[in-house]
N, CA, C and O of each residue as an XYZ file, in Angstrom:
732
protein
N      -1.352      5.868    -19.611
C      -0.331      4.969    -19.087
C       0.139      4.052    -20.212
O      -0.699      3.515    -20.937
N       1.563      3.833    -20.401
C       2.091      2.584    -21.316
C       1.412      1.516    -21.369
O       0.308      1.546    -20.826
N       1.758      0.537    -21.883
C       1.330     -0.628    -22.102
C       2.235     -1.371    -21.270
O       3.437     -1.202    -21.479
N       1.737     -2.468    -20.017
C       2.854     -2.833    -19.697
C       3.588     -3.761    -20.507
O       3.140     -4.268    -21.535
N       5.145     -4.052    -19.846
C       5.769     -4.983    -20.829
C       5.419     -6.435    -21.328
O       5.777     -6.918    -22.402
N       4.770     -6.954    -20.501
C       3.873     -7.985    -21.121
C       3.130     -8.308    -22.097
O       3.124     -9.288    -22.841
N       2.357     -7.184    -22.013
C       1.168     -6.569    -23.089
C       2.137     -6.640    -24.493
O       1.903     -7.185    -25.572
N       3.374     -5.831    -24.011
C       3.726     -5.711    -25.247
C       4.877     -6.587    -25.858
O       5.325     -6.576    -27.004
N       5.231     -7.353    -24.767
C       6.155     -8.604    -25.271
C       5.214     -9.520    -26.260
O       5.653     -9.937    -27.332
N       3.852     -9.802    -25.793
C       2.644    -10.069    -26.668
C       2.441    -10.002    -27.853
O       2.474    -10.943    -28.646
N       2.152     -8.593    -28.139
C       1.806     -8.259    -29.345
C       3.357     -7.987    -30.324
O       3.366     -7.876    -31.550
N       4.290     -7.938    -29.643
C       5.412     -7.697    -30.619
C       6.151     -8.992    -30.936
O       6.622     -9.055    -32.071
N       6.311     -9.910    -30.226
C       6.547    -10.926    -29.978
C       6.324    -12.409    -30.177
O       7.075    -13.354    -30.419
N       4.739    -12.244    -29.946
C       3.412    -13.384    -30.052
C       3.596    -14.285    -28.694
O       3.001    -15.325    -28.410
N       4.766    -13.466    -27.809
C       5.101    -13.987    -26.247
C       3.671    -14.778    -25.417
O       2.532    -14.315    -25.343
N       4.061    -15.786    -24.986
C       2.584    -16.397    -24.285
C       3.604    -16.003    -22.528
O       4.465    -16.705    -21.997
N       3.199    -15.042    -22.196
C       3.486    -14.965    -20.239
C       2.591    -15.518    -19.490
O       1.412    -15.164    -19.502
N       3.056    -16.447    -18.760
C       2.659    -17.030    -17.610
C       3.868    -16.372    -16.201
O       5.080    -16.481    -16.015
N       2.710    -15.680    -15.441
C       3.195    -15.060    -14.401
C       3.457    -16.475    -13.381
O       2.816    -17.498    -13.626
N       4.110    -16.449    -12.622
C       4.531    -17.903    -11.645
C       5.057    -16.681    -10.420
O       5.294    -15.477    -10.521
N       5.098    -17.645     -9.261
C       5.138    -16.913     -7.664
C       6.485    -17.032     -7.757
O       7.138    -17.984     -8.183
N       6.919    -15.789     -7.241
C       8.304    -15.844     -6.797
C       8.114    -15.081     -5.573
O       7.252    -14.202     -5.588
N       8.733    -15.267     -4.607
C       8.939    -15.031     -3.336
C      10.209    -13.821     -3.235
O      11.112    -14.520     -2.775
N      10.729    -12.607     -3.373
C      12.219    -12.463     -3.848
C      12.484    -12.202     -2.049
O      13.497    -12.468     -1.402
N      11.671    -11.824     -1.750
C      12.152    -11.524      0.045
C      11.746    -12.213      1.088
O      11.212    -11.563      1.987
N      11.884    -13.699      1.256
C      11.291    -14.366      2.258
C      11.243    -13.903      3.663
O      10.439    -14.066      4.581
N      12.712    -13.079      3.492
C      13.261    -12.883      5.103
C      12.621    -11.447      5.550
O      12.881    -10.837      6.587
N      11.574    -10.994      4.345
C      10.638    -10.027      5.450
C      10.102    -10.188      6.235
O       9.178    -10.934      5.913
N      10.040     -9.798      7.784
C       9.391    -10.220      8.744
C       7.799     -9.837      8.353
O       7.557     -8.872      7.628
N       6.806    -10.638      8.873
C       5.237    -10.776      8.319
C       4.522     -9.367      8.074
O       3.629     -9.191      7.246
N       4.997     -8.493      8.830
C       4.429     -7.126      9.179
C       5.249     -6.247      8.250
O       5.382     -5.045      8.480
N       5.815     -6.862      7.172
C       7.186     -5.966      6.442
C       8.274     -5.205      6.757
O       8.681     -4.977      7.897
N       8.700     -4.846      5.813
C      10.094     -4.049      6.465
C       9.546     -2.609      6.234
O       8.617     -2.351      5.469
N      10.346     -1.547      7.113
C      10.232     -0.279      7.253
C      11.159      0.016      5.935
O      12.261     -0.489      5.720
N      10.425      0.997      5.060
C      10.840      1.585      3.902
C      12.042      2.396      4.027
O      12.759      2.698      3.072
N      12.282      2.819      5.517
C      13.713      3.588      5.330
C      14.842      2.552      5.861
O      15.973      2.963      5.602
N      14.818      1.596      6.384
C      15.979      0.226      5.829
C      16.227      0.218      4.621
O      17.366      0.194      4.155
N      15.022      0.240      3.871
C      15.595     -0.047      2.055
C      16.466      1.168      1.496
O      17.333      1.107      0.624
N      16.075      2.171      2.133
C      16.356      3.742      1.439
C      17.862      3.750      2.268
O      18.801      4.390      1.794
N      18.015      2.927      3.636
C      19.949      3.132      4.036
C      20.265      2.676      3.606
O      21.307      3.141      3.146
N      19.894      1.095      3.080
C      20.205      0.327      1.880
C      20.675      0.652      0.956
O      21.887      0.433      0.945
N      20.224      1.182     -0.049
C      20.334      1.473     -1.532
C      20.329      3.085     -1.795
O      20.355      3.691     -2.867
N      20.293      3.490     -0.685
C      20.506      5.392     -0.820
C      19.499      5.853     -0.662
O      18.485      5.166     -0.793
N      19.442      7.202     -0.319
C      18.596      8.597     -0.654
C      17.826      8.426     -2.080
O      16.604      8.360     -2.219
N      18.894      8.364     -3.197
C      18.370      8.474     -4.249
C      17.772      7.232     -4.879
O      17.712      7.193     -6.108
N      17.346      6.265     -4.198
C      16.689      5.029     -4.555
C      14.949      5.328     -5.061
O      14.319      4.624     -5.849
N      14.456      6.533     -4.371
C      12.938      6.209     -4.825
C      13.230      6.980     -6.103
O      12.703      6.568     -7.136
N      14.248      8.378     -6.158
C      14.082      8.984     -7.584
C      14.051      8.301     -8.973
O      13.365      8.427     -9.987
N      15.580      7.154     -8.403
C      15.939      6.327     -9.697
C      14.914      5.226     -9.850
O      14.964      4.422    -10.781
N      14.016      5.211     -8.947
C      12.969      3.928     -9.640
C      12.023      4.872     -9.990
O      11.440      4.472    -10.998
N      11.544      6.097     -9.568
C      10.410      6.906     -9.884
C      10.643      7.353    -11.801
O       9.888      7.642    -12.730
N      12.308      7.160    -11.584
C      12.540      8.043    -13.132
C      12.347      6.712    -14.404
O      11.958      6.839    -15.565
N      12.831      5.311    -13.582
C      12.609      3.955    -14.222
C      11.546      3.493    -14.960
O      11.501      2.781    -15.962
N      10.432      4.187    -14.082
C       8.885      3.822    -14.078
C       8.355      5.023    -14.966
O       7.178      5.052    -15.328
N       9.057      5.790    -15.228
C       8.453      7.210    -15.957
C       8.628      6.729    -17.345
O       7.810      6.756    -18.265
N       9.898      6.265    -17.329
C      10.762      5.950    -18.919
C       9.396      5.273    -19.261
O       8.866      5.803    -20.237
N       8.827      4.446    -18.823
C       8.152      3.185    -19.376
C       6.375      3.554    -19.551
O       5.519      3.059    -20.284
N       6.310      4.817    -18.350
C       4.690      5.280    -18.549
C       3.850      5.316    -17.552
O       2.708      5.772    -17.595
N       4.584      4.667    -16.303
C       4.008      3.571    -15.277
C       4.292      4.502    -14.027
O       5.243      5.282    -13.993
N       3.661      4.392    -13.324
C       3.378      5.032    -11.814
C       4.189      4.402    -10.740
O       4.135      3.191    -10.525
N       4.981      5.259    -10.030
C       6.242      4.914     -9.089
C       5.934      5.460     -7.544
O       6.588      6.320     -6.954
N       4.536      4.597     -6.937
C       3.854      5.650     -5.412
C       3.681      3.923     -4.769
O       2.687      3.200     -4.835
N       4.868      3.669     -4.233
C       5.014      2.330     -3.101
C       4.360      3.234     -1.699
O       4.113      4.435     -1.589
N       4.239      2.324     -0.915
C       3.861      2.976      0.375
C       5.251      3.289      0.468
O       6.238      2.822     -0.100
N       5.048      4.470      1.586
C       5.981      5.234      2.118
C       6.871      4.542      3.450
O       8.078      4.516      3.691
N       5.374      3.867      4.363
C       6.212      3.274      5.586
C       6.981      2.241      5.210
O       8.172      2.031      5.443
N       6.046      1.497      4.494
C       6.973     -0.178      4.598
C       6.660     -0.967      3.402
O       5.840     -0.837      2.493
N       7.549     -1.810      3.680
C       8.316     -3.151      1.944
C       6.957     -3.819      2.527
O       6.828     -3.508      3.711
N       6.200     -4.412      2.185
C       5.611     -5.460      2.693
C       5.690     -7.045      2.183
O       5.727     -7.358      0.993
N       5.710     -8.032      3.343
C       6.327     -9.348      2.649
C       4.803     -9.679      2.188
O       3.703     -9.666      2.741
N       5.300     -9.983      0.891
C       3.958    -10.608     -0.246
C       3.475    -12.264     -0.024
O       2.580    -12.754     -0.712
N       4.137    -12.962      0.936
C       3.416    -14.177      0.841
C       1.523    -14.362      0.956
O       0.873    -15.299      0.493
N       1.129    -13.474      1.512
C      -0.280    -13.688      1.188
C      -0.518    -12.954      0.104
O      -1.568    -13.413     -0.345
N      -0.173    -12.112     -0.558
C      -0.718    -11.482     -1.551
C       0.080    -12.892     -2.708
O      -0.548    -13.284     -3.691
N       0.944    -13.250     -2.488
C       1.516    -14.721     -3.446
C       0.096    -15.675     -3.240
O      -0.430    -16.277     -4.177
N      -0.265    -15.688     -2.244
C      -1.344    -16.892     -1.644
C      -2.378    -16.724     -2.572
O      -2.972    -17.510     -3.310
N      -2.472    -15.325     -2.333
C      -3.993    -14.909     -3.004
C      -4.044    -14.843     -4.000
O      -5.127    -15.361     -4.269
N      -3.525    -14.488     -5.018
C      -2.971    -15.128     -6.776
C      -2.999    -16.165     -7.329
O      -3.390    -16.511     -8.444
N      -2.396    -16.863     -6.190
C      -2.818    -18.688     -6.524
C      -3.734    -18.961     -6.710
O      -4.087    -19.633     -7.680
N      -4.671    -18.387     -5.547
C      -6.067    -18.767     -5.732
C      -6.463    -18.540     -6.554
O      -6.881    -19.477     -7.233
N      -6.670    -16.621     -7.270
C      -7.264    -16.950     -8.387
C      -6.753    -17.137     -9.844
O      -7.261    -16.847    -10.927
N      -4.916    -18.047     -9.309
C      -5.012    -18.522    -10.739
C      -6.116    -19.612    -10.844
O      -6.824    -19.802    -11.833
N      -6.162    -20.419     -9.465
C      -7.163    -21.854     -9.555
C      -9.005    -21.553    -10.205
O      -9.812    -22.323    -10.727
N      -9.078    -20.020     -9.832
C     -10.829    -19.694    -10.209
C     -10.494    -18.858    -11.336
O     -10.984    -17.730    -11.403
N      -9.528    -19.387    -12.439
C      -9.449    -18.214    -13.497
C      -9.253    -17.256    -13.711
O      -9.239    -16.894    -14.888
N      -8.949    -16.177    -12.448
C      -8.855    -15.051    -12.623
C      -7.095    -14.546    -12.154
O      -6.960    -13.697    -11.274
N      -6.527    -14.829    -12.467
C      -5.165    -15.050    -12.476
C      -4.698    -13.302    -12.912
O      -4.723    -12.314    -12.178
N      -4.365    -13.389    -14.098
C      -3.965    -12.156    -15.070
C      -4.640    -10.878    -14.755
O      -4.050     -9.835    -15.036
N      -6.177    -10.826    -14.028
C      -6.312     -9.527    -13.900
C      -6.019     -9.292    -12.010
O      -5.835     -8.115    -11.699
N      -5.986    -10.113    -11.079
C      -5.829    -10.363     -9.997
C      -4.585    -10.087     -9.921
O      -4.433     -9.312     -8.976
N      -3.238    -10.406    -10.620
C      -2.157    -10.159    -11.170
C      -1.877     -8.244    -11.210
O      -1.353     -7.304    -10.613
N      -2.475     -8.531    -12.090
C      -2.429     -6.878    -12.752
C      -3.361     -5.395    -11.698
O      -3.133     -4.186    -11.661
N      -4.199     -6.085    -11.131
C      -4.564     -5.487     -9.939
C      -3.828     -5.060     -8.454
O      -3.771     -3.943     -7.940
N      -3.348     -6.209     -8.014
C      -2.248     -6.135     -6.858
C      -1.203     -5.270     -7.403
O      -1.242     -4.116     -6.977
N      -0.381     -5.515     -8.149
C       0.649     -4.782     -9.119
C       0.158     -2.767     -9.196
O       0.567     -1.784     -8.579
N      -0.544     -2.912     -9.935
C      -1.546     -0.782     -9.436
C      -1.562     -0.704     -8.323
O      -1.109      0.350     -7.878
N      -2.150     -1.896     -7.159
C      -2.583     -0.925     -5.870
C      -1.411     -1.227     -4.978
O      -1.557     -0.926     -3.793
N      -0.249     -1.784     -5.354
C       1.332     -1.435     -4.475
C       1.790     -0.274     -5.315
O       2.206      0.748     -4.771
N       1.713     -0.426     -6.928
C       3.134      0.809     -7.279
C       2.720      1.747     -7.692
O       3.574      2.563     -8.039
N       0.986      2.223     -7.917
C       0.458      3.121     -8.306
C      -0.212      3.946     -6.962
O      -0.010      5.144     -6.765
N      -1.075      3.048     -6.046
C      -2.034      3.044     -5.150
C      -1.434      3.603     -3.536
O      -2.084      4.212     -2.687
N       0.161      3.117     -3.462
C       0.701      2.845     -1.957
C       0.199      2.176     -1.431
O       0.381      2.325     -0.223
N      -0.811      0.929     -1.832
C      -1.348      0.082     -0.582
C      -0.115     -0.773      0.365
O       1.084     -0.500      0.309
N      -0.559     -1.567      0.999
C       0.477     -2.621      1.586
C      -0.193     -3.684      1.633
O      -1.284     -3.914      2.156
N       0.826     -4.625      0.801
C      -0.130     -5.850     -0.207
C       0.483     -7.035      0.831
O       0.448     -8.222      0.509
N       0.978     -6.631      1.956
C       1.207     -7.701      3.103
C      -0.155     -7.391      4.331
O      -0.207     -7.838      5.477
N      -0.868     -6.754      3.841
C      -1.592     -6.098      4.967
C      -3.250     -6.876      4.783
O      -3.890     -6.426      3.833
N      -4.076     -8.182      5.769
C      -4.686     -8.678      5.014
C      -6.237     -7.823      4.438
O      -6.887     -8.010      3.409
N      -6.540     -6.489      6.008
C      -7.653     -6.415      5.268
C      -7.529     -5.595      3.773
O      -8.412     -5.832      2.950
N      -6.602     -4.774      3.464
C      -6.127     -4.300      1.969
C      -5.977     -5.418      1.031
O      -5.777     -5.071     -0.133
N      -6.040     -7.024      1.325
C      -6.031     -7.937      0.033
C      -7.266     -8.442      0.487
O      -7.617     -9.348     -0.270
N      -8.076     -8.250      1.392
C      -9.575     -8.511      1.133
C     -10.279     -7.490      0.371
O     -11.052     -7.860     -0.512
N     -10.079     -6.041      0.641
C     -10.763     -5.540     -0.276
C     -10.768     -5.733     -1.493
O     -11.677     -5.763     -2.323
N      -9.273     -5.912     -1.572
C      -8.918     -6.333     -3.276
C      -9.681     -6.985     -4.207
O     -10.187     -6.789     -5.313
N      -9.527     -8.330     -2.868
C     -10.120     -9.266     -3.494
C     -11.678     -9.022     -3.806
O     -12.213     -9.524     -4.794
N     -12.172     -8.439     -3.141
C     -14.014     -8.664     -3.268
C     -13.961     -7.590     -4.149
O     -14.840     -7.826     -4.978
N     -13.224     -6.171     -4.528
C     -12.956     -5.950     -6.088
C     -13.351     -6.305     -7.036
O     -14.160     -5.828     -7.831
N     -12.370     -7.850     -6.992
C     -12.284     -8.614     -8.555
C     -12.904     -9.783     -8.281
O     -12.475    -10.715     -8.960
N     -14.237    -10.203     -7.104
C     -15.130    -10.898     -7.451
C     -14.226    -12.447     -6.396
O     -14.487    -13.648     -6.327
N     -13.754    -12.065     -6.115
C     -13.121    -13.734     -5.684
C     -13.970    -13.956     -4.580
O     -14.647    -13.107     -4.000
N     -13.881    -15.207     -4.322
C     -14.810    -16.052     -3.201
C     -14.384    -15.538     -2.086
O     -13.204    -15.796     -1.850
N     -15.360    -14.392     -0.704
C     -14.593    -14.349      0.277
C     -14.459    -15.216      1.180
O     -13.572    -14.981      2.002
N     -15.428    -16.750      1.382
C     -14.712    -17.939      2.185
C     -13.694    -18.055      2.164
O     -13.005    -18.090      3.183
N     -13.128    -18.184      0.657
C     -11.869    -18.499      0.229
C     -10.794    -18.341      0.399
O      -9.871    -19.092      0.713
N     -10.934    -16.526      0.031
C     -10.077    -15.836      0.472
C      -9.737    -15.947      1.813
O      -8.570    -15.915      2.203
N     -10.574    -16.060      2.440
C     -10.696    -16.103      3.907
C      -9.686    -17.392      3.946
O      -8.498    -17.081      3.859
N      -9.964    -18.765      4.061
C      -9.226    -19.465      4.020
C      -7.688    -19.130      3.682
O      -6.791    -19.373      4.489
N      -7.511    -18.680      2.699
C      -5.911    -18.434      2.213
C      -5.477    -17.260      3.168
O      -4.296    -17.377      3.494
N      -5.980    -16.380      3.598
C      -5.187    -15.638      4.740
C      -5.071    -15.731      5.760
O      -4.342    -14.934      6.350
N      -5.870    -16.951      6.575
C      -5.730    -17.785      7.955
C      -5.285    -18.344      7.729
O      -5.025    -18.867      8.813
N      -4.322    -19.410      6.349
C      -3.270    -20.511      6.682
C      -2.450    -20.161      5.314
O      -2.451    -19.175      4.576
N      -1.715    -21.466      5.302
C      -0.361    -21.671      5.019
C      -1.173    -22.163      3.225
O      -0.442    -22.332      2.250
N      -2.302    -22.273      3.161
C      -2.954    -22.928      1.549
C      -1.621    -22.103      0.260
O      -1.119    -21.007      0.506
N      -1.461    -22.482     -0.341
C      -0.348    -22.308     -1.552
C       0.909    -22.230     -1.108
O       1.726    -22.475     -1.996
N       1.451    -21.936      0.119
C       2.798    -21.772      0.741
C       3.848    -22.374      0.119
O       4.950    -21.843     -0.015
N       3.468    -23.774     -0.378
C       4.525    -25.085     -0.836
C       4.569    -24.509     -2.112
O       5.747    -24.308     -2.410
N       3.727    -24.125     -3.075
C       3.419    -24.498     -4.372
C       4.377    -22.786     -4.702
O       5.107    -22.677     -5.687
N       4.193    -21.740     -3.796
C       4.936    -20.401     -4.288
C       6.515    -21.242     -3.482
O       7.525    -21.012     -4.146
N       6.670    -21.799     -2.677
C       8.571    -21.975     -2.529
C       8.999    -22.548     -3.238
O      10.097    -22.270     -3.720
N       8.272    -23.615     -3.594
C       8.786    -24.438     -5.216
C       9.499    -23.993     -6.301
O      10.596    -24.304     -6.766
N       8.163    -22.743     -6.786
C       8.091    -21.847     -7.262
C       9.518    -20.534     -7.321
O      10.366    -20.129     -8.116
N       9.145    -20.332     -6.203
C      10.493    -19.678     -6.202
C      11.671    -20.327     -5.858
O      12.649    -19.582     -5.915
N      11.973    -21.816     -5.418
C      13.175    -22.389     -5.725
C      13.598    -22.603     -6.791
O      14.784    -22.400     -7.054
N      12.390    -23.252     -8.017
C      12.870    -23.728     -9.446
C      13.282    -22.075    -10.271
O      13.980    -22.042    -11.285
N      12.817    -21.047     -9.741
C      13.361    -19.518    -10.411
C      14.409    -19.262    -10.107
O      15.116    -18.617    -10.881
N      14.956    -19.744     -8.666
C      16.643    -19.429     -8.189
C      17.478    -20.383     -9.180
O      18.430    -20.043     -9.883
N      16.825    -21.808     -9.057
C      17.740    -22.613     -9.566
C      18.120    -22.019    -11.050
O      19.297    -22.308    -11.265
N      17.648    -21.417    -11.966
C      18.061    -21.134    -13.334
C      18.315    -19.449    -13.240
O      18.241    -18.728    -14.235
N      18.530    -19.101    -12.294
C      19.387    -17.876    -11.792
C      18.665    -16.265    -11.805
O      19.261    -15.244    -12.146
N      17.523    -16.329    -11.433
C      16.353    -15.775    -10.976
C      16.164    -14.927     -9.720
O      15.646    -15.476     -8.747
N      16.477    -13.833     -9.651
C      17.154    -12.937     -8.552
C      16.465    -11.668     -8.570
O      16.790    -10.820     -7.738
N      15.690    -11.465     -9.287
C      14.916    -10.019     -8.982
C      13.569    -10.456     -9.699
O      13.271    -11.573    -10.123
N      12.928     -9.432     -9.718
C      11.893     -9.251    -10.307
C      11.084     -7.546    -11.206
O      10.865     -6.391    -10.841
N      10.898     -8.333    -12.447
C      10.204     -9.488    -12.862
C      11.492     -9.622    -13.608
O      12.362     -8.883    -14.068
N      11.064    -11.647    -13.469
C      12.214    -12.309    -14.283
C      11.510    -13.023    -15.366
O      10.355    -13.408    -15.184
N      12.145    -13.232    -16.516
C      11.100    -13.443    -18.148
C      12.304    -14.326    -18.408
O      13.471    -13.954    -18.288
N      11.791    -15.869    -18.880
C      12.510    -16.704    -19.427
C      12.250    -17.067    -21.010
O      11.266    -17.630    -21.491
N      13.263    -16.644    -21.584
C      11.917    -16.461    -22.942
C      12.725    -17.475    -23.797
O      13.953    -17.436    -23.872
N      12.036    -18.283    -24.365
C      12.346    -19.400    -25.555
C      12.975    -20.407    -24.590
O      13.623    -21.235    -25.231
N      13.018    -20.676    -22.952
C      13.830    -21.546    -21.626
C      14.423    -21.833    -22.030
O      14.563    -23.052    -22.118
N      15.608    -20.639    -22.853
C      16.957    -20.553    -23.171
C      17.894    -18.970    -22.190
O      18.992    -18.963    -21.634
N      16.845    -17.827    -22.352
C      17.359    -16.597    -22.067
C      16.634    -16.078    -20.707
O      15.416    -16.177    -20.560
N      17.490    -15.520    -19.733
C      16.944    -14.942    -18.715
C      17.061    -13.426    -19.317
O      17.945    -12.987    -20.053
N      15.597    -12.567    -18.646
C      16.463    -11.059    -18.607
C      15.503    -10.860    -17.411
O      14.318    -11.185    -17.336
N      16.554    -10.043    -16.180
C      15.889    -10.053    -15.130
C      15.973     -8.293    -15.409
O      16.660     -7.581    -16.141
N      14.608     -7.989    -14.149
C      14.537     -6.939    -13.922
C      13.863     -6.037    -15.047
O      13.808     -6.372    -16.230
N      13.217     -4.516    -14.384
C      12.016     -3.677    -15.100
C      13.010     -3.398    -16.395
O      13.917     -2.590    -16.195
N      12.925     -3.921    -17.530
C      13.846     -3.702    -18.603
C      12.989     -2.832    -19.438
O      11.765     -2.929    -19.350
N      13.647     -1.841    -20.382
C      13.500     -1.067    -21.269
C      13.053     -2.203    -22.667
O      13.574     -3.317    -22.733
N      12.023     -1.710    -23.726
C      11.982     -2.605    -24.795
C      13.101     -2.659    -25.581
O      12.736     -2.607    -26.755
N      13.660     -2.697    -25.537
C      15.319     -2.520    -26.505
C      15.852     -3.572    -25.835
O      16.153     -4.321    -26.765
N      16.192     -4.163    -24.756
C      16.219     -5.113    -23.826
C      15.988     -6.811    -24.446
O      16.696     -7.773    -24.743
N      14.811     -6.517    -24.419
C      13.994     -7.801    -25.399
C      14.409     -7.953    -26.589
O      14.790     -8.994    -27.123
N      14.300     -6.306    -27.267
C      14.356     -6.770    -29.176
C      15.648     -7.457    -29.072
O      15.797     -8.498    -29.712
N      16.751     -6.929    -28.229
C      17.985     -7.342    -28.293
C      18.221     -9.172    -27.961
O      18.995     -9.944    -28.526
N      17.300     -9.426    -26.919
C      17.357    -10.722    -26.516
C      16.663    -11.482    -27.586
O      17.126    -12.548    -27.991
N      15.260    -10.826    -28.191
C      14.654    -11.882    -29.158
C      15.964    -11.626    -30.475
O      15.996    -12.406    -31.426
N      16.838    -10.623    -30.382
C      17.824    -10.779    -32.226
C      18.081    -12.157    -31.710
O      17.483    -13.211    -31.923
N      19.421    -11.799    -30.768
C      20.370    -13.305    -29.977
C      19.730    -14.265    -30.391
O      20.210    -14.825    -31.376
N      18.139    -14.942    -29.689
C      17.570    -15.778    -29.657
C      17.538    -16.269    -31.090
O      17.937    -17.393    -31.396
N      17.025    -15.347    -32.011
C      16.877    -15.819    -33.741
C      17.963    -15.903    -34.082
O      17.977    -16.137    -35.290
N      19.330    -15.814    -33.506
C      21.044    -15.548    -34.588
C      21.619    -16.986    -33.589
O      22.786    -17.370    -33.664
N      20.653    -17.613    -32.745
C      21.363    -19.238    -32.360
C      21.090    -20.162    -32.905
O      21.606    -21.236    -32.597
């Protein structure tokens, strides 16, 4: 598998990423949306052109089949372990078991397993999927990302001069870091 783009905004770059909650679909109802709304949506050919997106780059293109699922607890549960340190691989975990795995990362006992996975507290966890704990801190979150024009995901603000939204190709970046060095 590639390196994801992070990894390699990193090492090519000396990029410091800090992942932050963005919310992009509030208006999923809790139980998610049915995957063939998205597919009348955006076409037939919507899973090919992200399957072929995700190929370019190295990366595995297997969402669940039934349904979008709304991520506010899987947002919840990130928080948490950005608060116990474990942020970046908790991150990078949820991320495989939606676009590699087909899990449904709105679904809570699939982010408990997760979680006891990668070691997180299950009181805790427990706590964050019976209430509203981080709710404020991800709308914030995703208000201060709308406000500087933040509309898909993933969105990379690099030098909090340049947006480039969306799964971009590395040519993308080199192009944004020239710009950035020729201002």
């Amino acid at each position: 598998m590639a390196q994801p783009i992070a990894t390699w905004l990193a090492r090519r770059f000396g990029a410091d990423i800090v992942w932050l909650p963005f919310d992009l679909h509030p208006e999923y109802p809790t139980e998610g949306l049915p995957r063939a709304q998205l597919v009348a949506r955006y076409g037939e050919g919507m899973t090919e052109r992200m399957q072929a997106t995700f190929a370019a780059r190295g990366l595995d293109y297997n969402p669940n089949p039934e349904v979008v699922p709304n991520t506010m607890k899987a947002l919840r549960l990130t928080e948490l372990a950005r608060e116990l340190g474990l942020h970046e691989e908790t991150h990078d975990r949820l991320m495989e078991a939606y676009w590699a795995e087909a899990q449904d990362l709105g679904d809570s006992d699939v982010l408990r397993a997760l979680a006891a996975q990668l070691g997180l507290p299950l009181d805790e966890v427990e706590a964050v999927l019976a209430g509203d704990r981080y709710r404020e801190r991800i709308v914030e979150s995703t208000r201060q990302a709308a406000s500087i024009g933040a509309n898909a995901v993933p969105a990379f603000l690099i030098d909090r001069r340049l947006l480039v939204l969306g799964a971009q190709p590395e040519s993308v970046f080199e192009q944004a870091y020239a710009q950035l060095a020729g201002d």
